[in-house]
C-alpha positions in Angstrom: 62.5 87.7 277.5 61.4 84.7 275.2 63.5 81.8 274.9 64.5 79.7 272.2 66.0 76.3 271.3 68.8 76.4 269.0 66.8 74.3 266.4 64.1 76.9 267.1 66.4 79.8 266.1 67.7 78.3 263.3 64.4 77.6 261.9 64.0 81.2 262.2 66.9 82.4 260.7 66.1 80.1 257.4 62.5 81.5 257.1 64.2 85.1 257.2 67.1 84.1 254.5 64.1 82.9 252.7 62.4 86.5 252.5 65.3 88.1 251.8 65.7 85.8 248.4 62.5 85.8 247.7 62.6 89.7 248.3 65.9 90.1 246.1 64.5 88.4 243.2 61.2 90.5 243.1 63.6 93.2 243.1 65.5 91.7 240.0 62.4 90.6 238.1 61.5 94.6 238.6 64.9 95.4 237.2 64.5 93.3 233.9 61.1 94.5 233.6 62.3 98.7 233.6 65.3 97.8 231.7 63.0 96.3 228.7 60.5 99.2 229.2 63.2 101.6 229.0 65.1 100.3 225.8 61.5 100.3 224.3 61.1 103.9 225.1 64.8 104.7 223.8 64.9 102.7 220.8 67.5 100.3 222.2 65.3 97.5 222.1 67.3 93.8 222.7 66.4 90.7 223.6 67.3 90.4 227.7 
């Protein structure tokens, strides 16, 4: 079993709450991206 130091662990846990920001806003860029597309498509067209 691996060991770790507290400041070692924390470390850790910032790097991962980093990805998951990073990964969340991909995901919204994605989102505004699809919306526009989609209004285009439908005719609702507006400045997001």
């Amino acid at each position: 079993m691996n060991t770790y130091s507290k400041e070692e662990l924390m470390e850790m846990l910032g790097y991962s709450f980093q990805v998951l920001k990073a990964v969340k806003d991909l995901d919204d860029a994605i989102l505004r991206v699809q919306d526009r597309a989609a209004n285009k498509i439908t005719g609702n067209s507006k400045v997001l």
